[in-house]
Biotite code that builds the C-alpha atoms (Angstrom):
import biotite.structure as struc

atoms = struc.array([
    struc.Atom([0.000, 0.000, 0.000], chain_id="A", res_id=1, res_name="UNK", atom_name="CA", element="C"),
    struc.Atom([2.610, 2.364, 0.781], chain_id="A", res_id=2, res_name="UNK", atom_name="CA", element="C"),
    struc.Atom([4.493, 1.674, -2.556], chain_id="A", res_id=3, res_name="UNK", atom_name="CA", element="C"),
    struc.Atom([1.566, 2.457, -4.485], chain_id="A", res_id=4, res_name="UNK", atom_name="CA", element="C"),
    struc.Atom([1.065, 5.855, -2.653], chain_id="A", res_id=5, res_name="UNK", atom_name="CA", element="C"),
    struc.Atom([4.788, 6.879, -3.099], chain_id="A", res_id=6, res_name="UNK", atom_name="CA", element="C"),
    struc.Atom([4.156, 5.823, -6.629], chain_id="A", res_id=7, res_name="UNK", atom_name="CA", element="C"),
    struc.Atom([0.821, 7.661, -7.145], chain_id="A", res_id=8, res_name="UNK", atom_name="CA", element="C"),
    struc.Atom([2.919, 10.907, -5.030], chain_id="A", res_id=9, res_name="UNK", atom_name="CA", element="C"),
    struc.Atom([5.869, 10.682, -7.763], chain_id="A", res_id=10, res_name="UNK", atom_name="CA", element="C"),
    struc.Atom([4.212, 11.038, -10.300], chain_id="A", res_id=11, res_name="UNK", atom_name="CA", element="C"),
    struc.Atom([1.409, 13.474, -9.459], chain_id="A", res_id=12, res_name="UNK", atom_name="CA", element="C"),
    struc.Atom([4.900, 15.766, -8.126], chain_id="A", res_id=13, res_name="UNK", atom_name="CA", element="C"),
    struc.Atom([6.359, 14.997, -11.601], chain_id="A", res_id=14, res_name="UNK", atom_name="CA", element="C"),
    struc.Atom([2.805, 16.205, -13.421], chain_id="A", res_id=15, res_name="UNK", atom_name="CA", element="C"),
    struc.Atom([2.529, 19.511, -11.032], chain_id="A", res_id=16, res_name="UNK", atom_name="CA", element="C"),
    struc.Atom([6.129, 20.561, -12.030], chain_id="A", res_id=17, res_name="UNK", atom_name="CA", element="C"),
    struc.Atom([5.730, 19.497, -15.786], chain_id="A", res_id=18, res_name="UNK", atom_name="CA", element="C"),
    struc.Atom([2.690, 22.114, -15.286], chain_id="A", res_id=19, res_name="UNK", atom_name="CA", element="C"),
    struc.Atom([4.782, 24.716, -14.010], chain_id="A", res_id=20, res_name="UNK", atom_name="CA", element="C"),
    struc.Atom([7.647, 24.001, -16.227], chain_id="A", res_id=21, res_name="UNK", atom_name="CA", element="C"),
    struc.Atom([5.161, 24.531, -19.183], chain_id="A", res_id=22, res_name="UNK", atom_name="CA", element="C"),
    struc.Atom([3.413, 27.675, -17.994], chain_id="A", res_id=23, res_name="UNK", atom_name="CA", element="C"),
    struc.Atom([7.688, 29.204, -17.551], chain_id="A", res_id=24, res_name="UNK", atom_name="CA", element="C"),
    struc.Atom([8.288, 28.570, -20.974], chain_id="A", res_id=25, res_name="UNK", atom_name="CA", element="C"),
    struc.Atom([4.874, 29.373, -22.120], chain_id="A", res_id=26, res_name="UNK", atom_name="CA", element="C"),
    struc.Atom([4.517, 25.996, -24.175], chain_id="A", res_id=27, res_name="UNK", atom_name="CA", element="C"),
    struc.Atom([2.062, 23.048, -24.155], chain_id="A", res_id=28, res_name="UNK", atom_name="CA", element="C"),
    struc.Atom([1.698, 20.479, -21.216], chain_id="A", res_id=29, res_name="UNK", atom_name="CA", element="C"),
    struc.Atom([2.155, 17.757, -23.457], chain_id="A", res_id=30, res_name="UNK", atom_name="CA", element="C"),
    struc.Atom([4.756, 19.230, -25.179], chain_id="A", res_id=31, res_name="UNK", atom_name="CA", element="C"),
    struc.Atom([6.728, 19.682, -22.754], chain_id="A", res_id=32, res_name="UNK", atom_name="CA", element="C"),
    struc.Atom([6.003, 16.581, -20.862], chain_id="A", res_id=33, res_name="UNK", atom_name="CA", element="C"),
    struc.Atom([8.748, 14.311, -22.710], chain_id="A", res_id=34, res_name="UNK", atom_name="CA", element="C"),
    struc.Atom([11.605, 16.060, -21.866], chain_id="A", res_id=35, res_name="UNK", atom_name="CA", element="C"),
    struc.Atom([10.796, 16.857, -18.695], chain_id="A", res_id=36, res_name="UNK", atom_name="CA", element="C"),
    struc.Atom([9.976, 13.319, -18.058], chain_id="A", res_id=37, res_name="UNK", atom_name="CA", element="C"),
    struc.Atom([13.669, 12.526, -19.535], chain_id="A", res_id=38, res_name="UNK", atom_name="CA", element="C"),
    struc.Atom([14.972, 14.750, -17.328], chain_id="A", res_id=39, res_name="UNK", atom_name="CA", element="C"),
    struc.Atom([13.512, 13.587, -13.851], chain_id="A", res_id=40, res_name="UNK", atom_name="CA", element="C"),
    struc.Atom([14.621, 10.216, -15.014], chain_id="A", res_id=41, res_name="UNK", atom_name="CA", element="C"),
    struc.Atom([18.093, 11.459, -15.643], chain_id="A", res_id=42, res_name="UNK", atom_name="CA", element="C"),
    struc.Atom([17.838, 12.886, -12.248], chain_id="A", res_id=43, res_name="UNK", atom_name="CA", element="C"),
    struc.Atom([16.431, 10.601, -10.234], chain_id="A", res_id=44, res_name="UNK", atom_name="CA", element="C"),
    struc.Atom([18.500, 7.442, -11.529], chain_id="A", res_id=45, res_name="UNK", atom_name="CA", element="C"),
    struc.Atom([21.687, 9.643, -10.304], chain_id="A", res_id=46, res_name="UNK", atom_name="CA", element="C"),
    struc.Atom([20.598, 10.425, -6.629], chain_id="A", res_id=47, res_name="UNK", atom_name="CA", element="C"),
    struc.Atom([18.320, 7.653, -5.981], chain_id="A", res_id=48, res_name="UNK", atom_name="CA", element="C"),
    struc.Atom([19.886, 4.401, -7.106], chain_id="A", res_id=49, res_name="UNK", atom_name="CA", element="C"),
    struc.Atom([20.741, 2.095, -5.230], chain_id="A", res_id=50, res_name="UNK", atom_name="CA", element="C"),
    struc.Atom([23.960, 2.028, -6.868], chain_id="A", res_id=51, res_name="UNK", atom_name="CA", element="C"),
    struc.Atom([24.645, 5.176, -6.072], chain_id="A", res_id=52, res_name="UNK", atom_name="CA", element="C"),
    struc.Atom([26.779, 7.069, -8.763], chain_id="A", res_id=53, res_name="UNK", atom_name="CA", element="C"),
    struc.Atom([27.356, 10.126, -6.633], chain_id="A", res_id=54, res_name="UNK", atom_name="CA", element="C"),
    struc.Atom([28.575, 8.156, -3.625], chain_id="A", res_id=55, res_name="UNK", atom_name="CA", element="C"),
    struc.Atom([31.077, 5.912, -5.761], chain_id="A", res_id=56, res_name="UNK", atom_name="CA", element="C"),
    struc.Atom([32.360, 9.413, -6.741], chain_id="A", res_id=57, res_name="UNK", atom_name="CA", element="C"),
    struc.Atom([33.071, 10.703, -3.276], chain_id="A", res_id=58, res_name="UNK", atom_name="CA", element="C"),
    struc.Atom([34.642, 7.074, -2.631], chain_id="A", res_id=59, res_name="UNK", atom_name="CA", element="C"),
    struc.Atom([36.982, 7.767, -5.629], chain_id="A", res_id=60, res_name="UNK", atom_name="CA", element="C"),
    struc.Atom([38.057, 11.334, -4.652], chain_id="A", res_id=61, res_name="UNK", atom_name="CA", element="C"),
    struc.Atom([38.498, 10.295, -1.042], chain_id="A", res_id=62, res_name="UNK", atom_name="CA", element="C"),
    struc.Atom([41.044, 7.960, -2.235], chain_id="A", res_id=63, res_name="UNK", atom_name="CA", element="C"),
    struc.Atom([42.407, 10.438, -4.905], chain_id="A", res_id=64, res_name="UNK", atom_name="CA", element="C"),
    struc.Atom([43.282, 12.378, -1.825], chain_id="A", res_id=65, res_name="UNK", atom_name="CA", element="C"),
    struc.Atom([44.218, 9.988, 1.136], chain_id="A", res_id=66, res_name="UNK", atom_name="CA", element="C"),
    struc.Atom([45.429, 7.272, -0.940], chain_id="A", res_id=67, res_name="UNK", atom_name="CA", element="C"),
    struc.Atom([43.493, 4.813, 1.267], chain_id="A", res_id=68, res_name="UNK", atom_name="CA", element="C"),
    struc.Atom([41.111, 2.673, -1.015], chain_id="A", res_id=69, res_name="UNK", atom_name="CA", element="C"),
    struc.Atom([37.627, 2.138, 0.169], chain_id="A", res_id=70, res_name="UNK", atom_name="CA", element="C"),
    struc.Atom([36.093, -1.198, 0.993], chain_id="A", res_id=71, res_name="UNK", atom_name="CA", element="C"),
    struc.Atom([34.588, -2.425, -2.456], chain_id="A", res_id=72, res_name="UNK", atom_name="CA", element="C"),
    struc.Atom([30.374, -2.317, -1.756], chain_id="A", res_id=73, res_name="UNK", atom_name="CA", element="C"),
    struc.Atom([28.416, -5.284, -2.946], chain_id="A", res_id=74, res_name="UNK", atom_name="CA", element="C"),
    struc.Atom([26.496, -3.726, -6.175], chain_id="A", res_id=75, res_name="UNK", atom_name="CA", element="C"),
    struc.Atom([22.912, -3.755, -4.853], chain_id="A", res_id=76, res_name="UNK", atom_name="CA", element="C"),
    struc.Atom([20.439, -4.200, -7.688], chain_id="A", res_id=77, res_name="UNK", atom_name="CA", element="C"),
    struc.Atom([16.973, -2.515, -8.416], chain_id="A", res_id=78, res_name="UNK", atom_name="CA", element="C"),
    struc.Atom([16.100, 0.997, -8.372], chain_id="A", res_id=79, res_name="UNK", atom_name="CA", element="C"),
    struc.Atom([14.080, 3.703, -5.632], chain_id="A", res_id=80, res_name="UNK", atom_name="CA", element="C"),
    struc.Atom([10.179, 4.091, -6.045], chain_id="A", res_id=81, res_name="UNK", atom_name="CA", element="C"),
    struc.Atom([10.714, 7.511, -7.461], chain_id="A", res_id=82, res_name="UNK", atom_name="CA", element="C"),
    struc.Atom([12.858, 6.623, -10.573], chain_id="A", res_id=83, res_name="UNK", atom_name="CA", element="C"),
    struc.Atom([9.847, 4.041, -11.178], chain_id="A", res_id=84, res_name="UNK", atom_name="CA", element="C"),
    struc.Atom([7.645, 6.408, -10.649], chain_id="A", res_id=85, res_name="UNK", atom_name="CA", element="C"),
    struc.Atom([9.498, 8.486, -12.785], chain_id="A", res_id=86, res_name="UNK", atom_name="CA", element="C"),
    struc.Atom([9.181, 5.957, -15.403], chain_id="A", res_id=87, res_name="UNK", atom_name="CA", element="C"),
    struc.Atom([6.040, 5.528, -15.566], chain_id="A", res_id=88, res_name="UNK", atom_name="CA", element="C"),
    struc.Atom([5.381, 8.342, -15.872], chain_id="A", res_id=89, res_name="UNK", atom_name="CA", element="C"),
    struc.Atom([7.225, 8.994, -18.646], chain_id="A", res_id=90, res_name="UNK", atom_name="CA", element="C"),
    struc.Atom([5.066, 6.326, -20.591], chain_id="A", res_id=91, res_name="UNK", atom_name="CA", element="C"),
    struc.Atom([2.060, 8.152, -19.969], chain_id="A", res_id=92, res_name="UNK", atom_name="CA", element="C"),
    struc.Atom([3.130, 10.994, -21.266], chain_id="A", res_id=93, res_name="UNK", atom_name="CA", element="C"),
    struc.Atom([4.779, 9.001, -24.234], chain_id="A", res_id=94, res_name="UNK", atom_name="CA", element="C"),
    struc.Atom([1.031, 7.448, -24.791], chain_id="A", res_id=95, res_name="UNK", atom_name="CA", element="C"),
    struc.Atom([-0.650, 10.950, -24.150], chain_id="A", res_id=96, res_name="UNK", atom_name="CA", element="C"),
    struc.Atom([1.400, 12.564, -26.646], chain_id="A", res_id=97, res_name="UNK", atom_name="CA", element="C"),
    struc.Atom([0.816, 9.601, -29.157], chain_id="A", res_id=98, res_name="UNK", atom_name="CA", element="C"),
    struc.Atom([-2.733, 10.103, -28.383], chain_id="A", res_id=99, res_name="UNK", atom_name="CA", element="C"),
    struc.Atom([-2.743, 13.495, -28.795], chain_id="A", res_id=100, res_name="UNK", atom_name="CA", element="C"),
    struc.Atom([-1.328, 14.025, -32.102], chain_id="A", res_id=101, res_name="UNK", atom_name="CA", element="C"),
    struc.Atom([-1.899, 10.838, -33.772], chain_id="A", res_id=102, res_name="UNK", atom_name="CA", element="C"),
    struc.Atom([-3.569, 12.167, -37.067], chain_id="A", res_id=103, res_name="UNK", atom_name="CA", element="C"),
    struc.Atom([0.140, 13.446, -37.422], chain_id="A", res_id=104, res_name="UNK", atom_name="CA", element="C"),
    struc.Atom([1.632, 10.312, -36.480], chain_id="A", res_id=105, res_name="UNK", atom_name="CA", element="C"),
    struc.Atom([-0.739, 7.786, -38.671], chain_id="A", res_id=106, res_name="UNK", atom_name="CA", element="C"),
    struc.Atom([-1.461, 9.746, -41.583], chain_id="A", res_id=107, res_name="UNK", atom_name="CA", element="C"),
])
């Protein structure tokens, strides 16, 4: 239950700051919905995996500058809520744009 509300949460976030996003640059919802979709998941798979890129960097510059390796971490697989979220709510938007213009996709 509580997966399903952080999901439901994600992406309604996503949708109100796609909104915003849209009204700043004075474009179309659903124009602007696939990039900004490709952007949050950009973002999110960054500073929310599990397998943290950020933290493997700060790893590697600590030894840069102490010379003392880190302990190698197990790689931990799967991904946070929010980059699914972010996901899926990138193929709604995908589908919504689809719908939306599909007399200039099929004909």
């Amino acid at each position: 239950m509580n997966k399903a509300i952080v999901l439901i949460l994600t992406i309604s976030i996503l949708a109100l700051v796609n909104w915003i996003v849209s009204l700043f640059f004075a474009a179309s919802f659903i124009d602007t919905s696939i990039p900004f979709a490709l952007v949050a998941i950009a973002v999110l798979y960054i500073f929310t995996s599990k397998d943290n890129t950020v933290s493997r960097h700060m790893d590697m510059q600590i030894q840069g500058q102490t010379g003392i390796r880190m302990a190698a971490s197990k790689r931990v697989g799967g991904q946070s809520l929010f980059f699914i979220g972010a996901v899926i709510y990138f193929v709604i938007t995908l589908v919504a744009t689809f719908v939306m213009y599909r007399e200039y996709f099929i004909s």
